[in-house]
C-alpha positions as CSV (number, residue, x, y, z in Angstrom):
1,X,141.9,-109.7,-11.7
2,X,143.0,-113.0,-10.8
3,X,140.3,-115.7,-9.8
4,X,139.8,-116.3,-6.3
5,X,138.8,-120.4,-6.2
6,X,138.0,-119.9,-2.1
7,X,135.5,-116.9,-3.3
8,X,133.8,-118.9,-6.2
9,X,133.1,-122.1,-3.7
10,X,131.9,-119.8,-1.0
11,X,129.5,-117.9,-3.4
12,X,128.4,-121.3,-5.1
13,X,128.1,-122.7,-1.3
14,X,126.0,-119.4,-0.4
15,X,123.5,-119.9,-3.4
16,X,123.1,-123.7,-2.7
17,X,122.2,-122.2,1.2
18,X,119.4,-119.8,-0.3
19,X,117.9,-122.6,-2.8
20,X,117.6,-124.7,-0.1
21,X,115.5,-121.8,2.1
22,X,111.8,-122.1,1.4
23,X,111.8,-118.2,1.7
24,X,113.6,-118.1,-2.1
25,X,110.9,-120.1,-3.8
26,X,110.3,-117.2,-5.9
27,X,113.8,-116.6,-7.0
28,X,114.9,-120.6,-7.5
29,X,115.2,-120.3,-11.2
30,X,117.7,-117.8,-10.9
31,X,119.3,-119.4,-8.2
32,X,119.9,-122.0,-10.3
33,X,121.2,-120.0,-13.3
34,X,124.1,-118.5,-11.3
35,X,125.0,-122.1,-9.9
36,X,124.8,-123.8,-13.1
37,X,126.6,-121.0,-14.8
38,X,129.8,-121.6,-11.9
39,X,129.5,-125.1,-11.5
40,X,132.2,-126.4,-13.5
41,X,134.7,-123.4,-11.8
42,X,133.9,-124.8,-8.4
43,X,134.4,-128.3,-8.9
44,X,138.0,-127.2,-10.1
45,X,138.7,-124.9,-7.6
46,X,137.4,-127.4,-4.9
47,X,140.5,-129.3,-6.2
48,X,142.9,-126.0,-6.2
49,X,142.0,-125.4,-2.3
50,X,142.3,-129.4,-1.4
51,X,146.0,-129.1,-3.3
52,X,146.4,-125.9,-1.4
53,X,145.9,-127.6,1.9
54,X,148.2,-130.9,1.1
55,X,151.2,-128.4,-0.2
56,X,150.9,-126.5,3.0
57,X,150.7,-129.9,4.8
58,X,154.2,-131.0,3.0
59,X,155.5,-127.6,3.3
60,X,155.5,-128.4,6.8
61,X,157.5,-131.3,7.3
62,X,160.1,-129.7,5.4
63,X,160.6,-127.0,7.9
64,X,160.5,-129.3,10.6
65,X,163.4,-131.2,9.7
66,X,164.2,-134.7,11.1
67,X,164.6,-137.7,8.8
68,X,166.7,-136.5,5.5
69,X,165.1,-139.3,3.4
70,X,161.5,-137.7,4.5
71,X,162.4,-134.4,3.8
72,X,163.5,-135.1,0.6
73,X,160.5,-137.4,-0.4
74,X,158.8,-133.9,1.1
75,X,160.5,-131.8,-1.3
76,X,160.0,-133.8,-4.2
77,X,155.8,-133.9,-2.9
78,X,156.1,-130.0,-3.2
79,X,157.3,-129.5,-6.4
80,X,154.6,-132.2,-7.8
81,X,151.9,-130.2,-6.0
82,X,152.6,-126.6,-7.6
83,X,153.1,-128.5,-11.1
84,X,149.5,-130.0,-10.6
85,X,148.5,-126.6,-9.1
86,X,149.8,-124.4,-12.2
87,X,147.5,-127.1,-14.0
88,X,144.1,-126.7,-12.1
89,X,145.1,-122.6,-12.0
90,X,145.2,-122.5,-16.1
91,X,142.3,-125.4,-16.6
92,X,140.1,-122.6,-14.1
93,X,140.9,-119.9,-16.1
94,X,140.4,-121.8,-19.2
95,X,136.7,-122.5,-18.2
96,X,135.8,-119.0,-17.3
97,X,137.5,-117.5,-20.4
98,X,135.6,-120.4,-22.7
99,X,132.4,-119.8,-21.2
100,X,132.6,-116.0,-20.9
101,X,133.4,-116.2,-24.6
102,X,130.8,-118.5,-26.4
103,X,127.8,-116.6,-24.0
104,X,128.6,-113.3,-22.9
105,X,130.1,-112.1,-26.1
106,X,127.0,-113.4,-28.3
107,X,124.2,-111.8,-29.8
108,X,121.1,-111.6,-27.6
109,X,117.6,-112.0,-28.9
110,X,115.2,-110.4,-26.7
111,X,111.4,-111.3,-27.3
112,X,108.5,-109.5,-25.4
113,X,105.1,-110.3,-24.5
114,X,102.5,-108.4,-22.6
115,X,101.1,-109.8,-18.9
116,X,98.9,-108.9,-16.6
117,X,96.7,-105.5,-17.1
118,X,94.9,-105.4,-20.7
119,X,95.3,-103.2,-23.5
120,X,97.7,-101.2,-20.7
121,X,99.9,-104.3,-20.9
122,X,100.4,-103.6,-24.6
123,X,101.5,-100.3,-24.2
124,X,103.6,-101.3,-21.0
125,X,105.3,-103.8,-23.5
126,X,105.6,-101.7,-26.0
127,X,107.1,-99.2,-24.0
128,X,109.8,-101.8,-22.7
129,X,110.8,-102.6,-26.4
130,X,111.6,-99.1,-27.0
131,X,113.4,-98.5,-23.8
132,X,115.6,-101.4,-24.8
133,X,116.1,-100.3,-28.4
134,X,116.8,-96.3,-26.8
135,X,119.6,-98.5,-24.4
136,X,121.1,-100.0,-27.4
137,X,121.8,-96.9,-29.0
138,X,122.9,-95.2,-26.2
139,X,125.8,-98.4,-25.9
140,X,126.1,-97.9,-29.9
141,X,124.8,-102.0,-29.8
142,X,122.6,-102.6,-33.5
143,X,119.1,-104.0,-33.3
144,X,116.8,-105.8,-35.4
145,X,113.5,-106.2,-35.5
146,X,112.7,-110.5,-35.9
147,X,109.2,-110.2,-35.3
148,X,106.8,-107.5,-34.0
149,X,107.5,-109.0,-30.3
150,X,111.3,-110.0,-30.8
151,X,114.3,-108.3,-31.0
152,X,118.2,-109.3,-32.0
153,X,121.2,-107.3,-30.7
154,X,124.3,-107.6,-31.8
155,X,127.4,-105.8,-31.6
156,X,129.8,-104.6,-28.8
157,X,128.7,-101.9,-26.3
158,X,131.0,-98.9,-26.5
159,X,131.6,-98.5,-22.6
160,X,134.5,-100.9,-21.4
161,X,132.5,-101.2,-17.9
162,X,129.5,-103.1,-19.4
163,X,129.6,-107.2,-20.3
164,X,131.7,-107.3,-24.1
165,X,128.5,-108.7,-25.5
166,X,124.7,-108.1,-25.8
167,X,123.7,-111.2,-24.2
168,X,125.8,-110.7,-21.9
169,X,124.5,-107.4,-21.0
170,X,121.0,-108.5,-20.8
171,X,121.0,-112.2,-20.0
172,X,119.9,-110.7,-16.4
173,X,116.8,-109.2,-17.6
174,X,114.6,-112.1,-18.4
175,X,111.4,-111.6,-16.0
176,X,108.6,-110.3,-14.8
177,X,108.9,-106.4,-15.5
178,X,106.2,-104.3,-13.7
179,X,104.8,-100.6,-13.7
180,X,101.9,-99.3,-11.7
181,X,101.1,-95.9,-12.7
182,X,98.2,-93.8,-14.4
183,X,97.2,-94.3,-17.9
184,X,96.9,-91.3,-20.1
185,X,93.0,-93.4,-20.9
186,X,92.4,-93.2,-16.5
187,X,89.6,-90.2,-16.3
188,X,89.7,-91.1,-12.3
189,X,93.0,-91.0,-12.0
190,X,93.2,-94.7,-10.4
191,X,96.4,-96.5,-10.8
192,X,97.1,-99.6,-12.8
193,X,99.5,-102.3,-12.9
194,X,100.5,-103.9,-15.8
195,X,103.0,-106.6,-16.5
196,X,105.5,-107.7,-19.3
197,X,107.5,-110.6,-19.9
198,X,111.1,-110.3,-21.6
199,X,113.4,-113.9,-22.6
200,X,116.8,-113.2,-23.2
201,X,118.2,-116.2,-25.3
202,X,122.2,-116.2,-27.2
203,X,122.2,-116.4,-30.7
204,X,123.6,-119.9,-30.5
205,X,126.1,-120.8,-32.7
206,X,125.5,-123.8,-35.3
207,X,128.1,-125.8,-33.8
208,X,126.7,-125.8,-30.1
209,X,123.3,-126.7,-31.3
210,X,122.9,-129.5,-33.5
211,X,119.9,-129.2,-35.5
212,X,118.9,-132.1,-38.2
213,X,117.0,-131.6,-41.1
214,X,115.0,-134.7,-41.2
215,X,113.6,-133.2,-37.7
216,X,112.5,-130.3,-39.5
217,X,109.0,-129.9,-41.0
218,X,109.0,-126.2,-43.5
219,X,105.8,-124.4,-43.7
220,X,105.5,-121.0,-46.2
221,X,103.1,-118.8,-46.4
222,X,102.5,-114.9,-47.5
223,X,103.0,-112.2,-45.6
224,X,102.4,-108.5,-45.5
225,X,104.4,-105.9,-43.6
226,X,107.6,-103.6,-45.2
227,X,109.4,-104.9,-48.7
228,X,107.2,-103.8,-50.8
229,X,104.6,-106.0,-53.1
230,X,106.5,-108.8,-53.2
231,X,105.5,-110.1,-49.6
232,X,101.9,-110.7,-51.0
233,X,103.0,-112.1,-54.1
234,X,105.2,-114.7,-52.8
235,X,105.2,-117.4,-50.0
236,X,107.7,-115.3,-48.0
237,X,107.2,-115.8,-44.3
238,X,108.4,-118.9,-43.2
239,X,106.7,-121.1,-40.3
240,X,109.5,-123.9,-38.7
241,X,108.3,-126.9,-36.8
242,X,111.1,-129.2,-35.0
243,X,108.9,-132.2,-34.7
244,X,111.1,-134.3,-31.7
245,X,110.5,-131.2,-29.5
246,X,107.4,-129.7,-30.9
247,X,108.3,-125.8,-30.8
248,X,107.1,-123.5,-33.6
249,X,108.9,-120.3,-35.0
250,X,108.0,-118.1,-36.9
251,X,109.6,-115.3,-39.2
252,X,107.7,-112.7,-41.5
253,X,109.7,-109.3,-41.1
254,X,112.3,-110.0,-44.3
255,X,111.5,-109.7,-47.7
256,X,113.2,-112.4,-49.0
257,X,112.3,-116.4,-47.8
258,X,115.7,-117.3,-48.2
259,X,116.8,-114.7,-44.9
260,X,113.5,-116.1,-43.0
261,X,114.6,-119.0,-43.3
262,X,118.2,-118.6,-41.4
263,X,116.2,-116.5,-38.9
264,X,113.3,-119.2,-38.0
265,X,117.0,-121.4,-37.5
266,X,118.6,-118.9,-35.3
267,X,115.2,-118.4,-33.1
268,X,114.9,-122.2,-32.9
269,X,118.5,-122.9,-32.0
270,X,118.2,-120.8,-29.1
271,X,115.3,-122.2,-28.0
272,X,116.6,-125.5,-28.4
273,X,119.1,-124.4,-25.9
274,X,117.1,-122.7,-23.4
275,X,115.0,-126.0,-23.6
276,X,118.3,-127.9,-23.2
277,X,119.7,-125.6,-20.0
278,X,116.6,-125.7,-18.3
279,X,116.7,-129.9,-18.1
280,X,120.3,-129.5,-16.6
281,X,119.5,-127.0,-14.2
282,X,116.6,-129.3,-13.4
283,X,118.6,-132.2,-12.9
284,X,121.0,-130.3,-11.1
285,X,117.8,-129.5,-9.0
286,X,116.6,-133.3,-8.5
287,X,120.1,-134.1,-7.7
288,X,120.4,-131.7,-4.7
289,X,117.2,-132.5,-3.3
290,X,117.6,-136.1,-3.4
291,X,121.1,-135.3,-1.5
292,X,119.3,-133.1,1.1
293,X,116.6,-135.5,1.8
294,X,119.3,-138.4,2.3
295,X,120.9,-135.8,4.7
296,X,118.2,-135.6,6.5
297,X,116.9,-138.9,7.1
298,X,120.3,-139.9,8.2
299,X,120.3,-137.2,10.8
300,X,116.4,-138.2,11.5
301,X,117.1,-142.0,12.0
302,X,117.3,-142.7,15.9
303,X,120.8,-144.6,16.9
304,X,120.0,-147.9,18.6
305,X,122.6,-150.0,20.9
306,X,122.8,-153.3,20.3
307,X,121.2,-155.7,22.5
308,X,123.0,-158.8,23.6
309,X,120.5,-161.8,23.6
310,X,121.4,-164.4,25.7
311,X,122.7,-168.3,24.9
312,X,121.2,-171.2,25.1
């Protein structure tokens, strides 16, 4: 389906309407997801509907006629306009396809922590991480368990109606996820609410993430779990410091150091870029506001005549 650039501006012009309405506070994060992920395709297509309006402009003075030098400059016009308009079409599509394919298309690493309700919010997690891992073989997607609270998906679901990708299939479910029910422990059949939290993050790739080692502080340490004796023998698990940031990962679950090691990376990558998207879409944020409140004091300052004084 081709891209509509009238549709994009009007849905990026409809979500900057609903940030803007006190009565979203609650959703603003995701608000500003879904601009900043269409940002860049507005700005272009803002460009493709101004060239749209000069070529219909031209277009006009050609089928009016009159002055053959004028028409011809006219002509000339039009042809320039669709060349730079074939441009703008390709460079849109271009920035859709590029982003599409770096985020939707990559693993996802999901991780899982319980909320709001007690020992009922561990089994409400719990129950969470299983629905997902039932989901992911229902879509023939392969999971693996990082930690006891993280999961990594990877491979392509099997129905060509869902996103090409795991994170792209679950980039939506980050959240708040709730349940109010009965436990099976409730004797007086009350009802409880329990909460969970889920992050989706990409499996970034190296290249998009620079990551240096001199920022990196290695910590090892034993670990028990599956692989046998040798997790208590030797310094397996692997702890991961990035000292300019200050986040900590963590990986225990392999047998061997070595693969802890590139999993601690890949779990600080994408956190590195989570940390790194949420300062643009807070920018992005600050920016808007600042333009808002310049809006409004313009409209807010009173309009004074001037006052002739008179000459001595």
């Amino acid at each position: 389906m081709p891209l509509d650039p009238h549709k994009l501006v009007s849905d990026y012009d409809s979500l900057l309407q609903k940030s803007a309405d006190p009565i979203n506070v609650q959703n603003l994060q995701e608000i500003g997801e879904k601009m900043a992920e269409i940002e860049d395709q507005v700005e272009i297509s803002r460009k493709i509907i101004a060239l749209e309006k000069e070529l219909i402009e031209t277009q006009t003075i050609v089928e009016a006629g009159g002055d053959f030098t004028m028409v011809e400059l006219a002509k000339n016009e039009i042809k320039a306009l669709n060349q730079k308009l074939h441009t703008l079409t390709e460079s849109l599509n271009t920035v859709v396809s590029a982003k599409d394919n770096w985020l939707d298309t990559r693993p996802a690493i999901i991780e899982f922590r319980p909320g709001a309700g007690g020992e009922e919010a561990k089994i409400w997690m719990d129950n969470l991480k299983r629905m997902y891992m039932r989901f992911a073989e229902l879509v023939t997607l392969k999971y693996q368990l990082l930690d006891e609270n993280t999961l990594l998906f990877t491979g392509k679901p099997n129905d060509p109606n869902l996103p090409q990708g795991p994170y792209g299939l679950f980039k939506w479910e980050s959240g708040i996820h709730r349940v109010q029910r009965i436990p099976a422990t409730e004797s007086q059949g009350r009802i409880h609410t329990s909460t969970a939290s889920i992050a989706v993050l990409p499996k970034v790739d190296p290249s998009k993430v620079v990551v240096r080692d001199e920022d990196l502080e290695w910590q090892f340490f034993r670990a028990g779990g599956h692989g046998g004796q040798n997790v208590n023998k030797v310094s397996t698990a692997v702890r991961l410091i990035h000292r300019p940031s200050g986040l900590v990962v963590v990986s225990s679950q392999e047998r061997y150091q070595e693969r802890n090691r590139e999993i601690a990376l890949d779990l600080l990558r994408s956190q590195l870029w989570e940390q790194e998207e949420s300062e643009r879409l807070s920018k992005i944020s600050q920016t808007r506001r600042k333009l808002e409140l310049t809006i409004i004091l313009k409209t807010a300052l009173p309009t004074t005549a001037p006052v002739s004084l008179p000459t001595t």
